[in-house]
Each structure stands twice: as C-alpha cells, then as structure tokens.
N, C-alpha and C positions, 0 to 999 in steps of 0.2 A: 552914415550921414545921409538926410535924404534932402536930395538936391532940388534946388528953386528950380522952375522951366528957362529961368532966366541962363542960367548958366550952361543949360547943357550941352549946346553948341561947344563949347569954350570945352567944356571934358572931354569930350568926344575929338575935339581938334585934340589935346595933349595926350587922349589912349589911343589914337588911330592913325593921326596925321605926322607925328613930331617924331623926330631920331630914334628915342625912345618907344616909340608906339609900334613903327616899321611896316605900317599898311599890311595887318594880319589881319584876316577873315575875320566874317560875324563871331564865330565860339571864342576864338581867342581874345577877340576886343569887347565881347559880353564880360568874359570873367575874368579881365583885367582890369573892366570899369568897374565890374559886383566889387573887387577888394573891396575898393575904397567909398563907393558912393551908391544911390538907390533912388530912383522914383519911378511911377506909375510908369509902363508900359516900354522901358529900359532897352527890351531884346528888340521889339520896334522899329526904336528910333536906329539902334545900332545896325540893324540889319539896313535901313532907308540911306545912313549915312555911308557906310562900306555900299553903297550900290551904286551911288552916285560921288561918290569918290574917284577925281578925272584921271588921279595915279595909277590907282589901282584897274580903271578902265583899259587904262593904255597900255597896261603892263600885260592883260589877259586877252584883250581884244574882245569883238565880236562873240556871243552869246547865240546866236544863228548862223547856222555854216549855208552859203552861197552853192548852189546849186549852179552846176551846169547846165547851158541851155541846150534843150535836144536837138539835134540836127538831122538834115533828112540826108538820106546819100541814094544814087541811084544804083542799083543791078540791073548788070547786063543781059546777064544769060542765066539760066537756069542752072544751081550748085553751085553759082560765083563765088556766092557767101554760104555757110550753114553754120547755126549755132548748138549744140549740142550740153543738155542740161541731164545733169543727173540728181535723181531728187528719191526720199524715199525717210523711212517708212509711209508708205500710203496707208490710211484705215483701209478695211475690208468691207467690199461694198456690199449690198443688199444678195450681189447672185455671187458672191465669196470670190468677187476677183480683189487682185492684190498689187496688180500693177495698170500703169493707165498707155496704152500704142502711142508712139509720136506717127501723127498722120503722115507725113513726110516718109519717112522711111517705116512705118509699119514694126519697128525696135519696139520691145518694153525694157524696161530695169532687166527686168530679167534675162531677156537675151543675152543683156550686154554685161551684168554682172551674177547673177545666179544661177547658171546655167552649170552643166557637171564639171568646167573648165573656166577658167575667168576670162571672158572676152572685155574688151574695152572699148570705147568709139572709134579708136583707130581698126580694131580688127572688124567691127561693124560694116568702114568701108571700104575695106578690102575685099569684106565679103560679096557676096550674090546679090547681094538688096544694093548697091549703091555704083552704078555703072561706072562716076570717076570720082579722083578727088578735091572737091571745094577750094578754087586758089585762095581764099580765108577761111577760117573758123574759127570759131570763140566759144570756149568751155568754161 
C-alpha cells in the first residue's frame, strides 16, 4: 500500500511509538513499516523520527561524552611526579634505530623491556639512572 504524506506521521506513531511498536531502532521500525506500507524516501523519514523521539532520547542519553576539564597542579621538587609510558612497535627510522631515549631518564623500550633480562620501570628506578623514587607516578 503506498501511503499519502498525509498519514505518515500517524504510521510511524503506531510502528514506533505505541505498546506495539516499543521504541526499536531505525532497521527494526524500517522493516516493520516495509510489512505493511511504502512511500518515497521511507528509511528517511524513519531514521528523522527515531532520532527525535524524546523516549528514546531519554532512555540512551547524550550522543557526545563530556570531557573533563584539565587542571593544572603544581610540583614541588624535582621526581615528585614521573610519568612513565611504554609504547612500541616504533617504525625503523632512516639510521635503523628502533627505539626513541625518554630525555628524562636516558631509558629506551629497550632497556626497560628487551634487554637479555626483562627489566620494568620499577627496576629502571632502582637502578643507576634514577637517584630516588617519584612520591607519584602514572603508567
């Protein structure tokens, strides 16, 4: 049956809105409208009306996740804080190195994990390069 423009609010309230309909996404309210009815530009309208649907808003919420705002904090002393990132595979650069030095401590990947032994960042600052240890740090 292909439907007047007049009515298709009115379908769309009874495939989407009503007990029967149960506020189910675009595919499922597309091909529960196809059963029964058809006109120009169908998936459209279906997708315009499940978007602005205030049930269905409120039931899934926000569409953009809120970001936290950055905050400054100060350091006192030098090692108060240290953050420690491990990252890898690197591409191979032009002079065939494979790993990039944290300036801070002079460590690459390597040190700290492909070495003959498996070191970690905690054996890092126990070791010789790191005089004490950071009352924080974030891995």
């Amino acid at each position: 049956l292909i439907l007047p423009k007049s009515r298709i609010q009115e379908v769309l309230r009874e495939t989407h809105d009503s007990a029967s309909g149960g506020h189910f996404g675009v595919i499922k309210t597309s091909s529960k409208t196809r059963e029964r009815f058809y006109w120009d530009r169908l998936r459209a309208n279906v997708e315009k009306w499940c978007r602005e649907c205030h049930a269905c808003g409120a039931r899934k919420g926000p569409k953009t996740r809120t970001k936290g705002r950055l905050q400054r904090y100060n350091v006192g002393a030098p090692f108060e804080r240290m953050a420690l990132d491990i990252l890898g595979p690197l591409p191979v650069t032009t002079k065939g190195n494979r790993s990039a030095d944290h300036e801070a401590t002079g460590c690459t990947p390597a040190d700290m994990l492909f070495g003959r032994t498996l070191r970690l960042p905690c054996d890092i600052l126990f070791g010789d390069r790191v005089i004490r240890l950071p009352r924080r740090m974030n891995t």
